[in-house]
C-alpha positions as a printed Julia matrix, in Angstrom:
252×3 Matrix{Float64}:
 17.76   25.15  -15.13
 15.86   26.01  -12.11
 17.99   26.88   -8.85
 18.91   24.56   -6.47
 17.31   24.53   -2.75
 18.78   23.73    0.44
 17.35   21.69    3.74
 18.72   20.95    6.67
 19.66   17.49    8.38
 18.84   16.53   12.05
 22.9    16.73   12.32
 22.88   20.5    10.93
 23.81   20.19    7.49
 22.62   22.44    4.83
 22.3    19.92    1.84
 21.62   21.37   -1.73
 19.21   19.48   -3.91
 16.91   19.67   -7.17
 13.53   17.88   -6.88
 11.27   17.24   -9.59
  7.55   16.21   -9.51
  6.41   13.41  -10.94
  4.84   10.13  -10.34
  6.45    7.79   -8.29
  8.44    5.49   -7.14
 10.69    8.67   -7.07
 14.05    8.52   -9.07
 16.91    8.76   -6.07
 20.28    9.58   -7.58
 23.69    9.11   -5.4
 26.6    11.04   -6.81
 30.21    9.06   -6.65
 33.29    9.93   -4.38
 34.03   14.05   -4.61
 31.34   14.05   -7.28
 27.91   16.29   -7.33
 24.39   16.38   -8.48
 25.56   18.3   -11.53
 27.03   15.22  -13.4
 26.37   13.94  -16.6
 24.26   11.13  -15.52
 22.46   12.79  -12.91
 21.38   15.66  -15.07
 20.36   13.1   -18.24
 18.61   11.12  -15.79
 16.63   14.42  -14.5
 15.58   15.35  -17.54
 14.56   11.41  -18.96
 12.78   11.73  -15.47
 11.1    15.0   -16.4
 10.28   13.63  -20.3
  8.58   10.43  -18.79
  6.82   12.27  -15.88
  8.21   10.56  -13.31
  9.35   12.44   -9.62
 13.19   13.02   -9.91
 15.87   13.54   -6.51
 19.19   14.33   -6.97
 21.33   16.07   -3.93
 24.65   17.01   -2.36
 26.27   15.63    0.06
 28.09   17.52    2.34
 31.38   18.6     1.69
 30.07   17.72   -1.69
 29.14   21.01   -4.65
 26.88   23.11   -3.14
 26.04   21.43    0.64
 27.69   22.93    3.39
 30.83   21.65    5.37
 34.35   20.51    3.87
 35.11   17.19    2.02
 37.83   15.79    4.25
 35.43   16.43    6.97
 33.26   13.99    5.99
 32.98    9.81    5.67
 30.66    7.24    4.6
 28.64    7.43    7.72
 28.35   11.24    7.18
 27.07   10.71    3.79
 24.97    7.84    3.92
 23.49    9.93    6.86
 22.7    12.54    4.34
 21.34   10.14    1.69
 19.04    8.63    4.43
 17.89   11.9     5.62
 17.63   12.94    1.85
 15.35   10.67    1.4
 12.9    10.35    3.95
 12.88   14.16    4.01
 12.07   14.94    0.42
 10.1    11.74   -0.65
  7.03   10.72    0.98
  6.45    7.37   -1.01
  8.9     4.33   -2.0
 11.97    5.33   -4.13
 14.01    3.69   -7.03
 17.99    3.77   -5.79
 20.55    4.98   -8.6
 23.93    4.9    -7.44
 27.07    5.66   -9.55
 30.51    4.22   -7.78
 30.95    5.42   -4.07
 26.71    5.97   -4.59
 26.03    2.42   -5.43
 27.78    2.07   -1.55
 25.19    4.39   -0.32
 22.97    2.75   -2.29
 23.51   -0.22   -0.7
 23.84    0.86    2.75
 20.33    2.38    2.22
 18.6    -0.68    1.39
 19.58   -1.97    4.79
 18.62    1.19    7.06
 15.45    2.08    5.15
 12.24    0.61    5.83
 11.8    -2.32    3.63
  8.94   -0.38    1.94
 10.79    2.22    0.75
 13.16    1.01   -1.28
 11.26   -0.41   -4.49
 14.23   -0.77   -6.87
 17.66   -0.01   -7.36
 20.15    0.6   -10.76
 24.03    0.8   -10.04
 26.76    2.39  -11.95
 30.29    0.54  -11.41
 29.39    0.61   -7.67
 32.2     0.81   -5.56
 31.24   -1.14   -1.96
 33.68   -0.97    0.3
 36.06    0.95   -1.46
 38.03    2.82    1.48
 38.74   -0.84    2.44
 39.35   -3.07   -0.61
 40.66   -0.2    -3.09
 42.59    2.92   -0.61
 43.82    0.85    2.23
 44.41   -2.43    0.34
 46.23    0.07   -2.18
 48.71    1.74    0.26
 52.12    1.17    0.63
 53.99    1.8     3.88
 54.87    5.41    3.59
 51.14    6.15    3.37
 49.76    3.89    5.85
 52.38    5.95    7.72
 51.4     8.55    7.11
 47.94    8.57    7.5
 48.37    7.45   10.77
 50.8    10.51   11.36
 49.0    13.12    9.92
 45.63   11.9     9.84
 45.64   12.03    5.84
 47.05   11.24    2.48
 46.58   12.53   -0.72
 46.59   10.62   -3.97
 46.41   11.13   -7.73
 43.19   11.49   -9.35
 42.34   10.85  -12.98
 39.31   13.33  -12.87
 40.2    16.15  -10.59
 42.53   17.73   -7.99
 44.01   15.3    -5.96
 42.28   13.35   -3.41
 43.25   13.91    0.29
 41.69   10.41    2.26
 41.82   10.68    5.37
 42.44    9.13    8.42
 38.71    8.87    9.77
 37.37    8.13    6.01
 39.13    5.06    6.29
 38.36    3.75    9.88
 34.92    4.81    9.54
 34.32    3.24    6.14
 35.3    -0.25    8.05
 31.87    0.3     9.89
 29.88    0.09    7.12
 31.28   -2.52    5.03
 28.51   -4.56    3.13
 30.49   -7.15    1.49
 31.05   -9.28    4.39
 27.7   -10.26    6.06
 24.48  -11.0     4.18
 23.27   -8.24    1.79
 19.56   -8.79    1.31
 18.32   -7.03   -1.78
 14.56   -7.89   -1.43
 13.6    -5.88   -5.47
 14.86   -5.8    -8.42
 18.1    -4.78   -9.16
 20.21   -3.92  -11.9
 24.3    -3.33  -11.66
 25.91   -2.02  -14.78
 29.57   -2.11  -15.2
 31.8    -1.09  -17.59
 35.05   -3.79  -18.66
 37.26   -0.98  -19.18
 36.45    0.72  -15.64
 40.4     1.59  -14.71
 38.7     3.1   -10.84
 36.58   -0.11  -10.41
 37.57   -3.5   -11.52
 34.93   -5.49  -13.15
 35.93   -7.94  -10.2
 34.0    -6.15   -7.82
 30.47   -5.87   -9.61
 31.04   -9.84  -10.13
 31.88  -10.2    -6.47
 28.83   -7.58   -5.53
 26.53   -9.95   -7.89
 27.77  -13.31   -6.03
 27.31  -11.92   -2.46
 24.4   -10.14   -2.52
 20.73  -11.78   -2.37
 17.49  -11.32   -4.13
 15.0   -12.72   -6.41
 15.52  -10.47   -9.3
 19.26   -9.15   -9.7
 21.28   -8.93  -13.19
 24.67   -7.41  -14.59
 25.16   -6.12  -17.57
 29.07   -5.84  -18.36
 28.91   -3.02  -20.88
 32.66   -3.81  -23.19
 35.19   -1.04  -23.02
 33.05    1.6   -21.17
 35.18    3.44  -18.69
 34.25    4.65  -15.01
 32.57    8.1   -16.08
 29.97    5.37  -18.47
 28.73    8.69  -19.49
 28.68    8.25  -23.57
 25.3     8.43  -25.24
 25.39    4.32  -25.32
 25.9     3.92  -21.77
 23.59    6.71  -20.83
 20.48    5.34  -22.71
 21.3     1.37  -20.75
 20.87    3.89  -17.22
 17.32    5.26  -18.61
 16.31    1.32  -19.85
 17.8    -0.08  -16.76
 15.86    2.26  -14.5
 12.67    2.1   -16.65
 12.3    -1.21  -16.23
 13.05   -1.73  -12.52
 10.26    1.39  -12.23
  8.18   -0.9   -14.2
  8.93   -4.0   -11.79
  8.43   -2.04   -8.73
  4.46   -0.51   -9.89
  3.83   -4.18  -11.51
């Protein structure tokens, strides 16, 4: 597998990505919370990508695998800055958006700072929109409230890694970018997939995503006892059919 490269934002961050030529719109993919472009679904998408010709992104962001900077350094702003400057950077025509959990967020976020003529489609994988609020802060009991406003951080469990440390400024700055409550205009088509056994992110909140949001071609499919990582070979082939035929949508 070739290398990754690096470029640099317009706030100084050296972000690691692998771009693929192809025809367009170009494939975007946004990695989850503490996750990176080396994934299971980013790298089967890349290479579906590369099979069916079509242009392929996939990135760090920082604090994230191989970008620069520290994790607990960073918020939603910080990496929805990256995704934005991502890109516009690397992509000079429209993109498809696919976002898996905290990327579906980005996603989402995207759609409303991008020109309207970039964004020509978007997939999501058990997105998580405004999880610092609804899911961490919702989720902590007085001792951590405490003590994230004490110490500026808390660290939780994780099912899939070391433990998470959230801090103080993930979770006030997450509260400026919420997108579940004002209008979410999704002006293409759009397709959120969701798995019923999803322990990380409740089915609840793709139904609740699908009911707020607005556009004239959204669907979810509710894919039964698929967990959060919705990485088997069954779950991976509904990403390449659900982004194949919002690609299709999008040149029609």
């Amino acid at each position: 597998m070739a290398t990754h490269r690096y470029f640099k934002t317009a706030q100084g961050r050296e972000l690691a990505y692998h771009h693929s030529e192809g025809t367009g719109p170009a494939i975007v993919f946004l990695s989850g919370f503490k996750s990176d472009m080396q994934g299971t679904k980013a790298v089967h998408l890349e290479a579906w990508a590369r099979r069916s010709g079509r242009a392929f992104l996939r990135f760090d962001y920082s604090g994230h695998g191989q970008s620069s900077g520290a994790f607990t350094d960073g918020c939603i702003s910080d990496w929805s800055e990256d995704a934005v400057a991502a890109v516009t950077h690397l992509i000079d025509g429209p993109v498809i958006l696919v976002g898996s959990s905290m990327g579906g967020w980005i996603a989402l976020l995207l759609a409303q700072r991008l020109e309207q003529t970039k964004v020509a489609g978007m997939v999501t994988v058990a997105a998580a929109p405004d999880f610092t609020e609804d899911s961490m802060w919702v989720g902590f009991d007085d001792a951590e409230r405490s003590d994230l406003q004490r110490f500026g951080q808390v660290v939780l469990p994780s099912d899939y890694d070391e433990p998470y440390v959230i801090t103080r400024r993930l979770i006030e700055d997450g509260r400026q970018n919420l997108v579940l409550r004002a209008p979410l205009a999704l002006p293409f088509a759009v397709r959120f997939l969701q798995g019923t056994a999803d322990k990380a992110v409740e089915m609840s909140v793709a139904l609740r995503l699908l009911e707020h949001a607005m556009g004239p071609d959204m669907q979810l499919t509710l894919v039964d006892g698929a967990d959060h990582r919705f990485s088997d070979d069954v779950c991976l082939a509904l990403i390449e059919r659900a982004v194949a035929e919002v690609a299709l949508l999008a040149a029609s």
